[in-house]
C-alpha positions in Angstrom: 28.6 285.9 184.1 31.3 286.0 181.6 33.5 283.6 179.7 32.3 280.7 182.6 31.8 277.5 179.9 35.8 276.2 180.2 35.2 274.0 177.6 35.1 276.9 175.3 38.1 278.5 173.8 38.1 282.4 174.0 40.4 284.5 172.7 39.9 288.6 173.1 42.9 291.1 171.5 43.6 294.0 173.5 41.5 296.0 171.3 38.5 294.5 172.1 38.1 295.3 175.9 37.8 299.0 177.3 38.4 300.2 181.0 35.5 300.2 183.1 35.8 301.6 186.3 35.6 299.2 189.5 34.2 300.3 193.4 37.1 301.7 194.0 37.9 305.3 192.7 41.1 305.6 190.1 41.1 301.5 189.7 39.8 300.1 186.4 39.5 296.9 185.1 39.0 294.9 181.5 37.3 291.9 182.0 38.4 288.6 181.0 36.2 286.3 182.7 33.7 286.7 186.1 31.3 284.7 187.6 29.5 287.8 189.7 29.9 291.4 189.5 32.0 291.8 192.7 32.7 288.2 193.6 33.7 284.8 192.9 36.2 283.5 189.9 37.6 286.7 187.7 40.0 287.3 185.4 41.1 290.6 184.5 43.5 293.7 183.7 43.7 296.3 186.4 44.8 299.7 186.5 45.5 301.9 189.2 45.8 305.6 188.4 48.6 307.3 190.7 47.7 307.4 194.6 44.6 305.3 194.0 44.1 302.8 196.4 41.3 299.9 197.1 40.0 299.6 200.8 41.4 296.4 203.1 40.0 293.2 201.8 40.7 289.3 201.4 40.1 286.9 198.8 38.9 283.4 199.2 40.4 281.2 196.9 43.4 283.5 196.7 44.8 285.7 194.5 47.2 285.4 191.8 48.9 288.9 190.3 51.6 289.5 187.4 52.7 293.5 187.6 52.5 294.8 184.0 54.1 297.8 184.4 54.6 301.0 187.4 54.4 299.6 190.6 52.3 297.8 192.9 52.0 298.1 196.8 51.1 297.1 199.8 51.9 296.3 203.7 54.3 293.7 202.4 56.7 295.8 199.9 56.4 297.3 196.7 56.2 295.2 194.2 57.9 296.7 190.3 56.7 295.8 186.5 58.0 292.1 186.4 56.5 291.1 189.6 54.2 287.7 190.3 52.6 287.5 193.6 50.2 284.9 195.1 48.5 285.4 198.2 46.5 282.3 199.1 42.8 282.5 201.0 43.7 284.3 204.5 45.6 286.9 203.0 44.1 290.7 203.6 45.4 293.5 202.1 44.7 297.4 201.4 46.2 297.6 197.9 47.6 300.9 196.3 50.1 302.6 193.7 51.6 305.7 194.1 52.8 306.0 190.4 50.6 303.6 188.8 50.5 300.4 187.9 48.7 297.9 185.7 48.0 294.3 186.7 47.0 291.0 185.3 44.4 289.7 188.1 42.8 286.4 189.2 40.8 286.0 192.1 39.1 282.8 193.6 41.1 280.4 191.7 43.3 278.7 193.8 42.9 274.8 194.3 42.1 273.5 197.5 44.9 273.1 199.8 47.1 275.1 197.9 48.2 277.5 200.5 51.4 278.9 199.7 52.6 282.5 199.7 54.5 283.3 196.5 56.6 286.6 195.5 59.1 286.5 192.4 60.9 289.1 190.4 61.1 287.9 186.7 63.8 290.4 185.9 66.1 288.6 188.6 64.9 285.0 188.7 66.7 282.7 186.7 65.6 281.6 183.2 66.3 278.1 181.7 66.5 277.8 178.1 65.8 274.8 176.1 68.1 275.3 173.3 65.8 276.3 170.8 65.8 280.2 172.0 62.8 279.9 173.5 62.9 280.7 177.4 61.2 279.8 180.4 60.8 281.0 184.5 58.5 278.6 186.3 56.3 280.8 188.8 54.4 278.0 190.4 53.1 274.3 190.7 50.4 272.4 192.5 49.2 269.0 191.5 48.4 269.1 187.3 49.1 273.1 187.6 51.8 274.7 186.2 52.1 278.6 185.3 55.3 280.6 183.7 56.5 282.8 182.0 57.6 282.2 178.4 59.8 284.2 176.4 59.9 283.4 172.2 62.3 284.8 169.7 60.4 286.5 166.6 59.4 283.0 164.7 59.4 280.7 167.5 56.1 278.5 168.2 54.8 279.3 171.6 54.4 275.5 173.1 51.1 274.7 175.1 51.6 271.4 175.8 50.0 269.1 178.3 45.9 268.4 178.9 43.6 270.4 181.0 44.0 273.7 178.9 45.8 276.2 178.6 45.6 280.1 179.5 47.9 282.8 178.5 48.2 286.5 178.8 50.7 288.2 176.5 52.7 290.4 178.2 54.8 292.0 175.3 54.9 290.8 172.2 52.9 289.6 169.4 51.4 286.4 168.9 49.5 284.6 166.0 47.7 281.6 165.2 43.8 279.6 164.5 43.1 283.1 163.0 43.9 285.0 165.8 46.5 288.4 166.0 47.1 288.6 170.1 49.2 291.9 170.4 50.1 292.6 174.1 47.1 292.6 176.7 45.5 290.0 174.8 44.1 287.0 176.5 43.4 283.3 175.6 41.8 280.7 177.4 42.0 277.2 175.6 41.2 273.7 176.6 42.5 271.5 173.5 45.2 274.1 172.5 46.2 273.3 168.9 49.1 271.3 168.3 51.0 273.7 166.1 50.7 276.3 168.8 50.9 280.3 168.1 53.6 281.6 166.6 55.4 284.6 167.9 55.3 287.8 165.0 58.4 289.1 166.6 60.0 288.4 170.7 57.1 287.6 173.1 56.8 287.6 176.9 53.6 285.3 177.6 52.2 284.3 180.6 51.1 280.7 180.6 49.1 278.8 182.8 48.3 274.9 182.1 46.4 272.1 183.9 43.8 274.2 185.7 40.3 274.7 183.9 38.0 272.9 185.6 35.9 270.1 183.7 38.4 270.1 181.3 40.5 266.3 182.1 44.1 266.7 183.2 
């Protein structure tokens, strides 16, 4: 097990995770948080080198995917760098890349009943801005569950509000704050985020999940 007390915050810079490879020959992954080696809750990067490919599989609890960059396929479309996907529990699929691609991954973390299919392009959804600069493009929403995107100008306080945590992933971007530096492909998992945030070092693409850690009240 990994990172499995959500009452703890973590927070892990890029620089502090290396690939490892997984069963599947050209795919690596840096580990967030797992609860088993091959199954159960995880939190990852991926990375497919070009033409690699994982065999057909499912994934109870469902999958949830934000495409980092190249591309990302399978039997329903190719999927570009801006891409968040959800496929709920019942969902099989023989994932591959044919140029590459890096993901941000979590598996068996849906909440019961939440059973809905979910494919959105960032780069043509429609952003809503709140006057300050500071950008959003909800992805999804079930119950106390809410994930985005969020997108700060260089200065900007990254806002993770609401209880039962907060999870992010930086995307691009530059973050600081509680004597952390979170450069793109870093990772935080917090369940009493601080009220003065993280403040963006210059523009920042984050993704932001809130409402979800379990044993954490919402």
């Amino acid at each position: 097990m990994l990172n499995m007390d959500f009452t703890r915050r973590v927070a892990i810079p890029a620089a502090q995770q290396h690939w490892q490879p997984s069963p599947a020959l050209g795919v690596w992954r840096r580990r967030f948080a797992f609860e088993e080696a091959e199954r159960g809750h995880a939190t990852s990067l991926v990375r497919f080198d070009p033409g690699s490919s994982f065999r057909r599989h499912d994934h109870p609890l469902g999958e949830e995917i934000l495409v980092l960059d190249g591309v990302f396929s399978d039997h329903s479309g190719d999927f570009p760098a801006g891409s968040y996907l959800r496929n709920p529990e019942g969902f099989a699929h023989a994932p591959r890349s044919e140029p590459g691609c890096t993901l941000f991954v979590k598996l068996h973390q849906f909440a019961p009943h939440d059973t809905a299919r979910v494919c959105i392009d960032s780069h043509r959804a429609d952003w809503q801005c709140d006057g300050s600069g500071i950008e959003t493009l909800p992805l999804h929403r079930f119950g106390g569950e809410h994930t985005a995107l969020i997108r700060c100008p260089a200065g900007a306080v990254l806002p993770l509000p609401g209880p039962g945590g907060a999870e992010l992933l930086v995307v691009s971007g530059s973050l600081r704050g509680d004597g952390d530096e979170l450069p793109a492909g870093s990772w935080l998992r917090d369940p009493q985020p601080a009220a003065d945030g993280l403040r963006a070092v210059d523009e920042v693409v984050a993704l932001v999940k809130r409402g979800h850690l379990p044993g954490v009240d919402g």
